[in-house]
N, C-alpha and C positions, 0 to 999 in steps of 0.2 A: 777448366776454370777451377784452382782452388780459392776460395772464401774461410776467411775465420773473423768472427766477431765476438767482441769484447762489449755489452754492454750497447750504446749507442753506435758505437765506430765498426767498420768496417776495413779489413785489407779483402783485396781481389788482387787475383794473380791467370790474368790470361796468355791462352797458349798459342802459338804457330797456327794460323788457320782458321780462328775460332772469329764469327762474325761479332764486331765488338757491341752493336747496339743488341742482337739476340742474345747474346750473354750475358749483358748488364739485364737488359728487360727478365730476363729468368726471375733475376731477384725477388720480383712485382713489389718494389718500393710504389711508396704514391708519395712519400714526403722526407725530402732527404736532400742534402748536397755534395754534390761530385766536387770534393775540394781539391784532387789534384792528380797527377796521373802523368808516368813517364813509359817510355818505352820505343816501339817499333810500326808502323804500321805500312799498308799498301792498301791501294785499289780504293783510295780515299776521294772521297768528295767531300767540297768544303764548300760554301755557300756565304755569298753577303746580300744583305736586305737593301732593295732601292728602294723602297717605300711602297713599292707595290709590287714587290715579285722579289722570289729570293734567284740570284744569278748566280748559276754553278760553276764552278774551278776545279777540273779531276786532276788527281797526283796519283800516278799508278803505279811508279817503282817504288822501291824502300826509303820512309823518311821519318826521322826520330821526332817523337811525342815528346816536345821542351815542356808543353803547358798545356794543359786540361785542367777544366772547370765547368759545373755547370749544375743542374738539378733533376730530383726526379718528382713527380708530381702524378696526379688525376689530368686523364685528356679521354672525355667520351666512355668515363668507366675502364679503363684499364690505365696501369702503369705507362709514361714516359716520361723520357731521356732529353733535355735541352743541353748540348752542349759546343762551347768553343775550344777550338784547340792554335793551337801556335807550331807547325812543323818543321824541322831543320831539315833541307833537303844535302845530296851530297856534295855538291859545289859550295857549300855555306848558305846558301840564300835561306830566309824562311819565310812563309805564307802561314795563313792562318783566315779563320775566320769560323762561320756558324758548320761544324761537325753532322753531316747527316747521312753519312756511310764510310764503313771504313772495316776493313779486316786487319787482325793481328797479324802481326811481320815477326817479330823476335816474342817479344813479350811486351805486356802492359802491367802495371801495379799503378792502383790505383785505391785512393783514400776515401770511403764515402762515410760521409756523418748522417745516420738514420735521425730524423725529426720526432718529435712525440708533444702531442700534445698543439699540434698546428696540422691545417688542411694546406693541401698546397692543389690548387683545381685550376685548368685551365680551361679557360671561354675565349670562340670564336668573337675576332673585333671584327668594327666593320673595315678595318685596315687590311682583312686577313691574315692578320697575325692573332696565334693561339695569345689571349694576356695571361698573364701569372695572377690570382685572386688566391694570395694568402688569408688563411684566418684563422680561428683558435676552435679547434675541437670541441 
């Protein structure tokens, strides 16, 4: 993984191999946004919410990172990673949804903007979804 920061922003630049959410987590952001992010991935799982359970969708061969987004936050005292992604597979088709495994294929480069001056903490709902409880430091 290289990383270079400027101030609030952040460039990341991951490699072949490299598991994506272990390498983001390195960073231990607790408040920040994943504004955007292209590249390669495999061995991905994606997930969408029925309201009471998240249902998985595994994509295992090679498929391009159109769209990433998402945030990092406080969850039970350490750093995490919510995020969506948008995958072009190689027939054209693409899928997408809630990102919650996934290894670098090519490369990723990815934009994050460090927060200051806001918490960003997530608490168990009784929905079972982590909620986002933004506030100001």
């Amino acid at each position: 993984m290289f990383v270079v920061e400027s101030g609030q922003d952040l460039i990341v630049r991951l490699q072949p191999g490299e598991d994506f959410f272990e390498s983001l987590s390195s960073l231990h952001l607790t408040a920040g946004v994943l504004v955007g992010g292209i590249g390669m991935l495999r061995d991905v799982t994606l997930a969408f919410w029925t309201g009471k359970e998240y249902k998985e969708h595994k994509v295992s061969g090679p498929a391009e990172l159109l769209s990433l987004q998402g945030n990092f936050s406080l969850r039970e005292g350490k750093s995490h990673i919510h995020c969506h992604a948008i995958l072009g597979l190689e027939d054209g088709s693409t899928v997408g949804g809630h990102l919650s495994k996934a290894t670098v294929h090519e490369t990723n480069e990815i934009y994050i903007k460090k927060l200051s001056g806001i918490v960003m903490e997530r608490k168990k709902e009784p929905s079972g979804l982590w909620g986002l409880y933004p506030q100001r430091s």
